[in-house]
C-alpha positions as CSV (number, residue, x, y, z in Angstrom):
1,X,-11.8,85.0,-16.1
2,X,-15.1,84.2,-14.6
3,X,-17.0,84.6,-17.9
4,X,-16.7,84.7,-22.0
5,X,-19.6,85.1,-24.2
6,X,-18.0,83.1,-27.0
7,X,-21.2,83.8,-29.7
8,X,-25.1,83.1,-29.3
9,X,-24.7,79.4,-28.9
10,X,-21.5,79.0,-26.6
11,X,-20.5,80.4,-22.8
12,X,-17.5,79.9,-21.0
13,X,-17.9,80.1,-17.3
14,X,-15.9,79.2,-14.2
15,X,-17.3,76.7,-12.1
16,X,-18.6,77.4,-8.6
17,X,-19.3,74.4,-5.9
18,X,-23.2,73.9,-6.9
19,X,-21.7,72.8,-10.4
20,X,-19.9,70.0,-8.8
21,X,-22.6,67.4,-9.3
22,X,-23.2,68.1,-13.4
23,X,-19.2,67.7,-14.1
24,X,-19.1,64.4,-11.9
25,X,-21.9,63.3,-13.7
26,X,-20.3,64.3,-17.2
27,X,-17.1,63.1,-16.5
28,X,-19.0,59.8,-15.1
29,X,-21.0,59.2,-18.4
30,X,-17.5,59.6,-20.9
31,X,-15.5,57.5,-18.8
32,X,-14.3,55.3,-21.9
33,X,-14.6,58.5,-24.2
34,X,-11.6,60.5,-22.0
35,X,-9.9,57.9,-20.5
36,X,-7.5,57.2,-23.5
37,X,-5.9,60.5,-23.5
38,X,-7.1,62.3,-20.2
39,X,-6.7,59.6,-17.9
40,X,-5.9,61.4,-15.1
41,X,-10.0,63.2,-15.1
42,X,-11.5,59.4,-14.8
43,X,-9.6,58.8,-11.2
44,X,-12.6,61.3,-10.2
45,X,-14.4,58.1,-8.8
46,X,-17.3,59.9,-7.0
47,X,-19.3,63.0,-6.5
48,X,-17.2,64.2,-3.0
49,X,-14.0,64.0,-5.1
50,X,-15.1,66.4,-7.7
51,X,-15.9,68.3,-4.8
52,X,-12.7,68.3,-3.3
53,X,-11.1,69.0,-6.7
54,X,-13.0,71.8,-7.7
55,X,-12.6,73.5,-4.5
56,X,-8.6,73.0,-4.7
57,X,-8.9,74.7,-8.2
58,X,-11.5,77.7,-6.4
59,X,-8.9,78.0,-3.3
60,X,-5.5,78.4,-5.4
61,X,-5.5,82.2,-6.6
62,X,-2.6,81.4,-9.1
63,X,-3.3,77.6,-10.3
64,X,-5.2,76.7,-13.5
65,X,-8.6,78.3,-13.7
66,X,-11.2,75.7,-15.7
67,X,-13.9,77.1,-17.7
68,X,-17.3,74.9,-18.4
69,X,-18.2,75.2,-22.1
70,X,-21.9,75.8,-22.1
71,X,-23.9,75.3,-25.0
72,X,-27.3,76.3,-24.7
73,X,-27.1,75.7,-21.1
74,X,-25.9,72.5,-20.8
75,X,-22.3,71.5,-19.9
76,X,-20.7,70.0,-23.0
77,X,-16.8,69.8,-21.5
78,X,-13.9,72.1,-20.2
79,X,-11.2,74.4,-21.5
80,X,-8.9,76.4,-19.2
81,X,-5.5,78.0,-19.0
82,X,-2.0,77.6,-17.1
83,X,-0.8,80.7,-16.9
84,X,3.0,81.4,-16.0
85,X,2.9,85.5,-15.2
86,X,6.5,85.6,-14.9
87,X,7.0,84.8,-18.8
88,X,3.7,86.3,-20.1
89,X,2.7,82.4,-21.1
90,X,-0.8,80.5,-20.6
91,X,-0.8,76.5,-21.9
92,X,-4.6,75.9,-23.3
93,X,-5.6,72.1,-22.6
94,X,-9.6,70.9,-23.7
95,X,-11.9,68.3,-23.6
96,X,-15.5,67.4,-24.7
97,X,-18.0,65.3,-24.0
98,X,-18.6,62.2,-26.7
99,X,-21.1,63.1,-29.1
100,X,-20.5,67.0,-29.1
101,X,-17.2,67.0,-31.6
102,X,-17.7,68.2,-35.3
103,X,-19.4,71.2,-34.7
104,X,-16.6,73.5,-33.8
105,X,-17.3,73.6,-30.3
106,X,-14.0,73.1,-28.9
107,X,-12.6,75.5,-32.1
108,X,-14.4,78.1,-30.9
109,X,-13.8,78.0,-27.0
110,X,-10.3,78.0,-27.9
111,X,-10.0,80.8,-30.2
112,X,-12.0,83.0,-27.8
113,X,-10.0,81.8,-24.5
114,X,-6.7,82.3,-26.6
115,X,-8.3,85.8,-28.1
116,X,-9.0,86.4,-24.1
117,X,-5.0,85.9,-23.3
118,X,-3.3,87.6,-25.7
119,X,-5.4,90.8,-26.2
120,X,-7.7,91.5,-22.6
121,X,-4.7,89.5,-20.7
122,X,-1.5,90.8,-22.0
123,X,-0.4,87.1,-22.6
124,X,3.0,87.2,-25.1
125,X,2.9,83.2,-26.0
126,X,-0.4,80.6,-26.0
127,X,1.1,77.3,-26.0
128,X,-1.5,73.7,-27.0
129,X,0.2,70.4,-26.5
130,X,-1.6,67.2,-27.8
131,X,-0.8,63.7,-28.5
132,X,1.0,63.1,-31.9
133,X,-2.0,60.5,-32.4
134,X,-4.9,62.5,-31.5
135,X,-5.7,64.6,-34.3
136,X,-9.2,66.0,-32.9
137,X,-7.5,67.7,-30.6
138,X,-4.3,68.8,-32.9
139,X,-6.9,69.5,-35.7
140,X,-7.5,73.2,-32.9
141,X,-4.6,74.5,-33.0
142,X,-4.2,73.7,-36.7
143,X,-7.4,75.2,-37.9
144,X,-6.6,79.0,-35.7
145,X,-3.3,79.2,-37.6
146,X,-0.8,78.1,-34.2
147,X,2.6,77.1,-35.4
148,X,3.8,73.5,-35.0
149,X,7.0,74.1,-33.3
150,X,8.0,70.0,-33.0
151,X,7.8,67.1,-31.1
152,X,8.1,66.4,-27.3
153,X,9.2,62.6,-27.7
154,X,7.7,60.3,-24.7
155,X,6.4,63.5,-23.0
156,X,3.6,61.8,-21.5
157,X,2.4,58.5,-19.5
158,X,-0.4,57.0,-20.5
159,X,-2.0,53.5,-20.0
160,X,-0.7,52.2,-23.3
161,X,2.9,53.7,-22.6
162,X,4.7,56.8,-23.3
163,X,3.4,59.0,-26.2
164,X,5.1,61.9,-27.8
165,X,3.2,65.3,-27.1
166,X,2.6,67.9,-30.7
167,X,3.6,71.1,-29.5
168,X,1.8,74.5,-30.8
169,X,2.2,78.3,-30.4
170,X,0.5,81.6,-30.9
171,X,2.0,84.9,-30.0
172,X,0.2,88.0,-29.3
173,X,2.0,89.8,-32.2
174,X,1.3,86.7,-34.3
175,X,-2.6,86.8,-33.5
176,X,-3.2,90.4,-34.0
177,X,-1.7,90.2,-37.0
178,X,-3.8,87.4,-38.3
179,X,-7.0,89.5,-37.1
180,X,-5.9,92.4,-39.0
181,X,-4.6,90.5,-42.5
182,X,-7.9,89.0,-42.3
183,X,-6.9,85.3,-41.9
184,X,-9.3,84.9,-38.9
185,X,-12.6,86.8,-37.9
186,X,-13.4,88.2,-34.3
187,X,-13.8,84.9,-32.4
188,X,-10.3,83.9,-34.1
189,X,-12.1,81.4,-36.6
190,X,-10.6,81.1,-40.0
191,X,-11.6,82.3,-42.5
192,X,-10.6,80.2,-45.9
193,X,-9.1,77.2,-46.1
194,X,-5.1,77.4,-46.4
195,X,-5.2,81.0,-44.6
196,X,-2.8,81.2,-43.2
197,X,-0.4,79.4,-46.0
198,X,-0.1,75.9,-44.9
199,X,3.7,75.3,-44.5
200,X,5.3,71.6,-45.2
201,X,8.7,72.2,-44.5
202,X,11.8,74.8,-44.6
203,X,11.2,74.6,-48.6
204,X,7.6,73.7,-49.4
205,X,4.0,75.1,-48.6
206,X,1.0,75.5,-49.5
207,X,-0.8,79.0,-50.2
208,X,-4.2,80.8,-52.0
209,X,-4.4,82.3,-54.8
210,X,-3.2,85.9,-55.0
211,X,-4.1,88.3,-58.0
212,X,-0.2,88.9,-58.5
213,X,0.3,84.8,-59.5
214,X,-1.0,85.4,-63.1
215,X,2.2,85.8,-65.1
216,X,3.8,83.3,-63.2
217,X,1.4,80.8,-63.6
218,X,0.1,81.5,-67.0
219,X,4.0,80.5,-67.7
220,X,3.8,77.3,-65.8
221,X,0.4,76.8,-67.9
222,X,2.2,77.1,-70.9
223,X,5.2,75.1,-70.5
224,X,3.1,72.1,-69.9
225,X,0.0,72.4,-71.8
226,X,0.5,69.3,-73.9
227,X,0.7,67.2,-71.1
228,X,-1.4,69.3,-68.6
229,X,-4.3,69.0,-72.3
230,X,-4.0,65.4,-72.0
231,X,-5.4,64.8,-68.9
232,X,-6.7,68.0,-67.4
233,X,-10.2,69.5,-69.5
234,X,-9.9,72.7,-67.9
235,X,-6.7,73.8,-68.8
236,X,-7.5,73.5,-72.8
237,X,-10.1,76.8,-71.3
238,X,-6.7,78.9,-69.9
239,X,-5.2,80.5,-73.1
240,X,-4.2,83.8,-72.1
241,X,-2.9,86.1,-69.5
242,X,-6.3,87.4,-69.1
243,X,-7.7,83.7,-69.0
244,X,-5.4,82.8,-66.0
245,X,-6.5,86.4,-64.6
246,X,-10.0,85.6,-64.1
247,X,-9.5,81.8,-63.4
248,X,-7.7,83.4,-60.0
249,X,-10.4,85.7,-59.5
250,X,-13.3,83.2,-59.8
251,X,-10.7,80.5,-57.3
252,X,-10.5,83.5,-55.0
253,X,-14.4,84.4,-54.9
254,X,-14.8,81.0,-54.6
255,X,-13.0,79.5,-51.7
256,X,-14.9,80.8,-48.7
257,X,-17.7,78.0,-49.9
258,X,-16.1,75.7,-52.4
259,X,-12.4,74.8,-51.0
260,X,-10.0,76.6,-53.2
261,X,-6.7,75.7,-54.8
262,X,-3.9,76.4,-53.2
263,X,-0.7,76.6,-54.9
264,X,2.1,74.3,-54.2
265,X,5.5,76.4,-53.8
266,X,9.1,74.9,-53.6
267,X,12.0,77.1,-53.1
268,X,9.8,80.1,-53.7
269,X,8.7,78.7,-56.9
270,X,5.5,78.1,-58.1
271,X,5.6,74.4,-58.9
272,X,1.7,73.0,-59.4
273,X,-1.4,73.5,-57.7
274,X,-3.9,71.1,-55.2
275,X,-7.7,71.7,-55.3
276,X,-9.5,71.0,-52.3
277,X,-13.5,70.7,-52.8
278,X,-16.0,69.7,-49.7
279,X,-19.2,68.1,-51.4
280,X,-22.6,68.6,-50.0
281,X,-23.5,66.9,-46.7
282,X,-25.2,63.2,-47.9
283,X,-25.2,60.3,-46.4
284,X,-21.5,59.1,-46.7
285,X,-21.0,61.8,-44.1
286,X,-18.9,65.6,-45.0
287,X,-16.0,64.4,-47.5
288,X,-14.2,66.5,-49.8
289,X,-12.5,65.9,-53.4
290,X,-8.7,66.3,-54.0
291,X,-7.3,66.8,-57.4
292,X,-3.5,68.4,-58.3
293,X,-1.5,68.5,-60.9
294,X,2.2,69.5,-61.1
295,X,4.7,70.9,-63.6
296,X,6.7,68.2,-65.5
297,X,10.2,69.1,-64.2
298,X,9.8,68.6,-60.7
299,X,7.7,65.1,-61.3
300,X,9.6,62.0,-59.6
301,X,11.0,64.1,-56.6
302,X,8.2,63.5,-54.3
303,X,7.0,66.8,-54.3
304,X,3.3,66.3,-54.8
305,X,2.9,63.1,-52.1
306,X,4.1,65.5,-49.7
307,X,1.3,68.3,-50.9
308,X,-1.4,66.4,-51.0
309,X,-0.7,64.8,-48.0
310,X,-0.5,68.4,-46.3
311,X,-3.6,69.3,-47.9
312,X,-5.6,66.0,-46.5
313,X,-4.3,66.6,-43.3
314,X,-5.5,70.7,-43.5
315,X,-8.6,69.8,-44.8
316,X,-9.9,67.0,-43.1
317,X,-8.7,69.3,-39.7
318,X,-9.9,72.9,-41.2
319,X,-13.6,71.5,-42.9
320,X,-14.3,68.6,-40.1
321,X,-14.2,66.0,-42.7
322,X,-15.3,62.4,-42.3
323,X,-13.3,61.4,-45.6
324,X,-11.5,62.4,-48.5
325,X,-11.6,61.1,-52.2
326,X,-9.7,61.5,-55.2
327,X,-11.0,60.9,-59.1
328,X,-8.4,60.0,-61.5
329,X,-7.9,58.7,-65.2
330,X,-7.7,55.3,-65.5
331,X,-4.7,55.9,-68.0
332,X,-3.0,58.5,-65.8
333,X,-0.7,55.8,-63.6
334,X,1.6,58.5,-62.0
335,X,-1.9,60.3,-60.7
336,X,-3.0,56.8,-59.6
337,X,0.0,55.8,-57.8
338,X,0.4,58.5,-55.7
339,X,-3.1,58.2,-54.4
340,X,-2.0,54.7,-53.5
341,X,0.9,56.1,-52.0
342,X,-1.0,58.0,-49.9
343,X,-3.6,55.2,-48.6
344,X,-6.2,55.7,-50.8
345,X,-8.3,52.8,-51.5
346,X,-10.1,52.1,-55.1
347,X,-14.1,52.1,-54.4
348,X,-15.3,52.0,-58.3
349,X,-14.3,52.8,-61.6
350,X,-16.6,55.2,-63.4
351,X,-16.7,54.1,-66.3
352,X,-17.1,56.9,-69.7
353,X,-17.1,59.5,-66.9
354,X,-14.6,61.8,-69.1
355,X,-14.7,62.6,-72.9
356,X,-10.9,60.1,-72.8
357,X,-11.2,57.7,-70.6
358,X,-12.9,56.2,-67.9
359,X,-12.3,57.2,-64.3
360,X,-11.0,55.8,-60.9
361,X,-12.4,56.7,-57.8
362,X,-10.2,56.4,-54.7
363,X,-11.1,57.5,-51.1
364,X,-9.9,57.1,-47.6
365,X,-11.7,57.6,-43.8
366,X,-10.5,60.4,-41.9
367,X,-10.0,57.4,-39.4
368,X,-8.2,55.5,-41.8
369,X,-6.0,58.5,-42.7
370,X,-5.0,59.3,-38.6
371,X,-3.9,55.6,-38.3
372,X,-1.5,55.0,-40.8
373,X,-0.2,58.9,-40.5
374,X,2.8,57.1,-39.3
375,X,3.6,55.1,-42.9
376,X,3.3,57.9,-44.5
């Protein structure tokens, strides 16, 4: 690989010696930004040593082979690939410079380096490892569909310790297949949120709408409309078959803007629903609105913590947000408890916001929501 043309914004290119003095000189100016996780690019102490590295990486035919990302002809950070021939398997590993994260940058690269080694290269198996704490860079790999195949506990040495390393995968079958279902576009980029379904476990996960779902949730509907009534405006609206028809249809044309609401599934059955909602761009930074509700017999398991908690950590990766909130009645305390549950911190009450009942307003930082993933 000596060049990708990623779109009309980004370019992947390999590094010859005259591009020694730019890296040093990025890698110099984001000393404290890489130095946490990459520790081992700030022992590059001075120009000659960049040299010296980037010749070693020019000389060896079958080591790692770095790509500059290249955005509008500046040199924003690296990607590149370790490729094991004898097992048709590359490992991807990233970095950016501080400042350039949340505009898809590093998405991007890595869905047109992986598109690069499984369809040009004949690669069977694209493997990303991260640190379990640092979600930009697991947020990649999450948002081009890769499967989470565990945990490498203590994998790595850092300054602060040993740190457990998030393994993901893609294989070749698995990407075509994606392209062709219409999960992700050319450049691998997804499509809709919670496309491909977002799994939780070996029971649970979270999917989109499907025009088959009407019957079986117009009869979830109907089993808990007194209670659903009660709290929920909407659902008074959803009578009828047809009624939960077009409410699907107008979720599915929807989504590629709005966020959409993706069912929450539990042993194959159809069990409530979460709706994720981005709101404009303002001031507060990009946030996004969660709301759910679930069927009355499977209330008190836990079921819905562990959706909603799925579905902040997919949309905060998938939509780049800064935050998430939740709005819910004041009177509805099993609503309100498991946004505490979660983290979520009251910010105001709005009060006479619904024709019932006034209305709480929760929210957490995606900050916030990456440090205490652990209590959750």
């Amino acid at each position: 690989m000596t060049e990708i043309r990623v779109d009309s914004e980004i370019t992947l290119r390999s590094p010859g010696m005259p591009d020694a003095e730019r890296l040093f000189e990025l890698i110099d100016s984001n000393r404290a930004h890489l130095g946490r996780w990459l520790p081992e690019l700030i022992t590059v102490e001075s120009l000659e040593q960049e040299r010296a590295w980037l010749q070693g990486r020019i000389d060896d035919a079958g080591g790692e082979k770095p790509l500059m990302i290249i955005v509008d002809e500046i040199i924003v950070g690296v990607i590149g690939a370790h490729v094991q021939e004898l097992n048709d398997v590359a490992e991807v590993g990233y970095w950016l410079a501080e400042g350039q994260q949340g505009r898809g940058i590093t998405t991007r690269s890595c869905a047109a380096m992986v598109d690069e080694l499984l369809r040009a290269q004949g690669m069977n198996r694209v493997v990303i490892r991260a640190a379990v704490d640092n979600t930009r860079s697991r947020a990649v790999p999450e948002r081009l569909g890769f499967v989470h195949e565990g945990v490498e506990r203590q994998a790595v040495k850092l300054p602060n310790g040993y740190v457990d390393m998030a393994v993901y995968s893609m294989l070749a079958s698995e990407w075509r297949g994606a392209q062709e279902m219409g999960f992700v576009d050319p450049s691998g980029r997804p499509l809709a949120f919670g496309a491909p379904p977002i799994l939780i476990d070996n029971q649970m996960m979270l999917r989109r709408p499907r025009g088959d779902d009407a019957a079986e949730l117009h009869s979830l509907l109907d089993s808990n409309r007194d209670r659903l009534e009660w709290w929920s405006g909407w659902s008074t609206r959803i009578r009828t078959k047809d009624d939960v028809a077009a409410l699907i249809r107008s979720s599915i044309q929807r989504d590629s803007e709005l966020g959409s609401p993706l069912f929450v599934y539990d042993s194959g059955t159809l069990v409530g629903a979460v709706n994720v909602e981005p709101a404009p761009p303002g001031d507060g930074g990009s946030m996004a609105d969660i709301r759910y509700w679930i069927g009355g017999e499977w209330e008190g398991r836990g079921v819905m913590v562990r959706a909603c908690s799925a579905a902040v950590d997919a949309a905060i990766a998938h939509f780049e947000l800064d935050g998430v909130t939740i709005h819910t009645g004041a009177g509805n305390m099993r609503a309100r408890s498991l946004a505490e549950r979660l983290g979520f911190q009251m910010q105001r009450v709005d009060h006479g916001a619904s024709a019932t009942e006034d209305v709480i307003v929760y929210s957490v930082s995606a900050v916030d929501w990456a440090e205490n993933a652990r209590d959750r």
